[in-house]
Every structure is written in C-alpha cells, then in structure tokens.
C-alpha positions in Angstrom: 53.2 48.1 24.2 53.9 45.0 22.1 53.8 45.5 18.2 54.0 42.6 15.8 53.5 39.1 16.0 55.2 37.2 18.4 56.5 33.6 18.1 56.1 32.2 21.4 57.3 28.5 23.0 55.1 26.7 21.3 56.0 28.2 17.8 59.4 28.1 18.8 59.1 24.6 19.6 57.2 23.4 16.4 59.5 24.9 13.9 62.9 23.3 16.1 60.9 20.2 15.4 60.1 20.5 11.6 64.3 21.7 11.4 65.0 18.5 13.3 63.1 16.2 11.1 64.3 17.7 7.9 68.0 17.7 9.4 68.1 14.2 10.5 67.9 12.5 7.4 64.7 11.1 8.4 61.9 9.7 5.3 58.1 9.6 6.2 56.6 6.3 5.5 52.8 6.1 4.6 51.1 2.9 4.6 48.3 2.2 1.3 46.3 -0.7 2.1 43.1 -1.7 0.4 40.9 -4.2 2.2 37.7 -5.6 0.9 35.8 -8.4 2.1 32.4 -10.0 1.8 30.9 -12.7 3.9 27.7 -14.7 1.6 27.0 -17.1 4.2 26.9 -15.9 7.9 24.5 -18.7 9.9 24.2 -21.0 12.7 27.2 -20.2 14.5 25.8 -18.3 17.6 26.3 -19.8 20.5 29.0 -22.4 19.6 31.9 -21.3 21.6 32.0 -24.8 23.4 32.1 -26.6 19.9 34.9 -28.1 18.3 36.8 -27.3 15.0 39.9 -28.3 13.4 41.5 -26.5 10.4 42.6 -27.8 7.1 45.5 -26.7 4.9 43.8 -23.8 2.3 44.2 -24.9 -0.7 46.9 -23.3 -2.6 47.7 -24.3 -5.9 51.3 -23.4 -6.5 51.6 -22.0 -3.2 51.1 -25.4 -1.0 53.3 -23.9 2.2 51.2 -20.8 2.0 48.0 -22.9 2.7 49.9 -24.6 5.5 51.0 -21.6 6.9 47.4 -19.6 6.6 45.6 -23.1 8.1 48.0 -23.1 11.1 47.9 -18.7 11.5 43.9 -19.1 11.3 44.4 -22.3 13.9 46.0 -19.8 16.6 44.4 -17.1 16.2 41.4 -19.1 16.3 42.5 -19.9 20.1 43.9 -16.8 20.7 40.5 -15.2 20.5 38.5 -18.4 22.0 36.2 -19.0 19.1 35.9 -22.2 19.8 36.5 -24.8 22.7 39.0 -26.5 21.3 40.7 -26.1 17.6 42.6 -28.3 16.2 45.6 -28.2 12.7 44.7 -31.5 10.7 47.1 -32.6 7.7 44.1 -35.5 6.5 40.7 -36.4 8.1 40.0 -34.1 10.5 39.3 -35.8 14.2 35.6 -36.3 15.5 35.1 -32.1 15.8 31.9 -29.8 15.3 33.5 -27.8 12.9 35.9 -28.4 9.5 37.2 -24.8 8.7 39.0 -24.8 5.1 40.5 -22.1 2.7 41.9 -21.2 -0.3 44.6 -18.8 -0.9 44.8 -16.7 -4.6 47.0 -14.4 -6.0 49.9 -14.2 -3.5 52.2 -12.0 -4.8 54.7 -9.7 -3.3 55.2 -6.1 -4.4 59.2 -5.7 -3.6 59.7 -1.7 -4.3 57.3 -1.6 -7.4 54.1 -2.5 -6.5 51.8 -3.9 -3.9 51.7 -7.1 -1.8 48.4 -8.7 -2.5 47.0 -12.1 -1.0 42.8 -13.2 -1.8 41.6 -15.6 0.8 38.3 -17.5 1.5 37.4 -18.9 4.4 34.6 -21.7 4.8 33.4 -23.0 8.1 31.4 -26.1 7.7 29.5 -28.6 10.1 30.9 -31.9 10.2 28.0 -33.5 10.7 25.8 -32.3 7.9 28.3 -30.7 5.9 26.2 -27.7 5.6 28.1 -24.2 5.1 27.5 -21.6 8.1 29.8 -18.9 7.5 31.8 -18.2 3.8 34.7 -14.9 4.0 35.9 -13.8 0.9 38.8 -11.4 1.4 41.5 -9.4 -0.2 44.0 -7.1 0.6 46.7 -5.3 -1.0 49.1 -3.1 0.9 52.2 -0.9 -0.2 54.2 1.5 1.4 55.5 5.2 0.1 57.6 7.4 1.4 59.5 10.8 0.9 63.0 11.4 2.1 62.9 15.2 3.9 66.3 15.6 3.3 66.4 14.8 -0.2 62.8 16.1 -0.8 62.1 13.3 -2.9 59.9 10.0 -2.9 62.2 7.8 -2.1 60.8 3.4 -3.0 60.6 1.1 0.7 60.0 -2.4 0.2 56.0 -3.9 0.5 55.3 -5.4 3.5 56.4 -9.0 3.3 53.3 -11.8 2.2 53.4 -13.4 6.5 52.6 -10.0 8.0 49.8 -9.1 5.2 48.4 -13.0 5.0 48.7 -13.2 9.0 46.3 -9.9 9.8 43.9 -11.1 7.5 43.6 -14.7 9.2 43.6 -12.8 12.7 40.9 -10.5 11.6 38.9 -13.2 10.1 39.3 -15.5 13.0 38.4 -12.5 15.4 34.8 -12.0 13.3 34.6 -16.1 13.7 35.0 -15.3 17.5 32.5 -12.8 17.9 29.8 -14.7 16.5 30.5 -17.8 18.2 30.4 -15.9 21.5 27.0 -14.1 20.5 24.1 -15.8 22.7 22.2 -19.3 21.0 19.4 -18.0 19.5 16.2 -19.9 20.5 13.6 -21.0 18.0 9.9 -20.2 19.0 
C-alpha cells in the first residue's frame, strides 16, 4: 500500500520545465496593446469588389514619408485581400477610378524602452464621381512590451515595437474590414 503523495511523469516533467526556464537565462515578454477604433460613416460599399480605387499619400504633417509609406501599406493590403478590382498608389490626380481612398496619420511616436509606440490614423474612402464619403475609420493604437528576466527575477525594459510593424497591422486590418464589405452582396432597392 502506497502512502503519500506521489509526483508522477507529468509533475516530474512540469517542474524540469519551470528549472529549465529559470536556468536558461530566459525573460518572458508580454505584449500591452490598446486598440480603439470607430467607423462614423459605413455606406454604399456593398457589392463593389469589381470597382476601382487608387490611394493617396495620408496626410502627415511633419511625418510626410509616414503618409507615403501608410498610402502604399493600405495600397497592398488593399490587393492582398481583393477589396477592389484593381487599386492603384497615386502621387497627384488620381486616374479615372471608382474610388479615392485618403488618410491622415497623428501622433506617431515611438516608445523606445520608456513608453509606448502609438500611431492615430483615419481612413476615408470616397466616390470619385460624387465625392460623397462611404466609409470614415478612425483608429489608434498604442503597443509596448514588458518583460521579467527569470533568472534575475526582475522586470527587465525591451524596446516598443518599431512605428512599420504597429502602423502596418493597422492598415492591414483596416483594409481587411474594407474588403469584407466590398465583397458583401449589392443590396437591391425596392
């Protein structure tokens, strides 16, 4: 007969892990990121995958390469997730297309090892033809990055993700919602 607790593999197993971990030098990373976004004007674009758009540079005052960068991120993904027929980058006057899509960019800044990376973006999607706004995304993200040494058992600072990885998932995720209402069915009027 068996007195007492025993430890069996799996508890054998778990606490050879946790020894590893704390051994190895190894820090746990944990990701903070606030996202908010709000979207005023959602109309009109159901049905308009086999439209055309092209994509201005956001503005961006002080931060003129950023708006480049975001127009041409937004253009891809834009593609990437067939929104539209065809999407176009335009410098000037946009070519003869359905669809102007424009931007701003706000309040880039990146965090280094103190604070928070944190870009604001809108995103307008206008008809060329009547210049009438059918779909306005305001959006904001700030994202940092903790983490505690196990060896030292101490927070230890990482670096904020850089301003291209946080500015590019917020294009991609805006241009995905772009995509899914384009793709919804034309709704008929009666």
């Amino acid at each position: 007969m068996r007195h007492g607790r025993g430890h069996g593999l799996a508890g054998i197993t778990g606490m050879l892990g946790i020894m590893c971990i704390i051994l190895s030098g190894c820090a746990l990373v944990m990701p903070t990121r606030i996202y908010d976004e709000a979207t005023p004007i959602d109309t009109g674009l159901a049905g308009m995958y086999l439209s055309t758009a092209a994509v201005m540079p956001f503005e961006a005052v002080g931060y003129e390469n950023w708006g480049v960068y975001a127009a041409k991120k937004l253009t891809g993904s834009l593609l990437k997730h067939k929104a539209f027929r065809q999407v176009v980058y335009a410098e000037k006057k946009p070519p003869e297309v359905n669809y102007i899509i424009t931007g701003t960019l706000e309040n880039l800044s990146y965090g280094g090892n103190e604070g928070p990376t944190t870009v604001s973006l809108t995103v307008k999607v206008v008809g060329a033809s009547d210049s009438q706004t059918y779909f306005y995304r305001t959006a904001k993200e700030s994202s940092k990055k903790s983490a505690f040494h196990m060896s030292w058992l101490r927070r230890v600072d990482v670096p904020s993700p850089y301003i291209e990885g946080v500015l590019s998932s917020m294009v991609d995720r805006i241009a995905k919602d772009i995509s899914s209402r384009t793709n919804l069915p034309a709704v008929q009027n009666p």
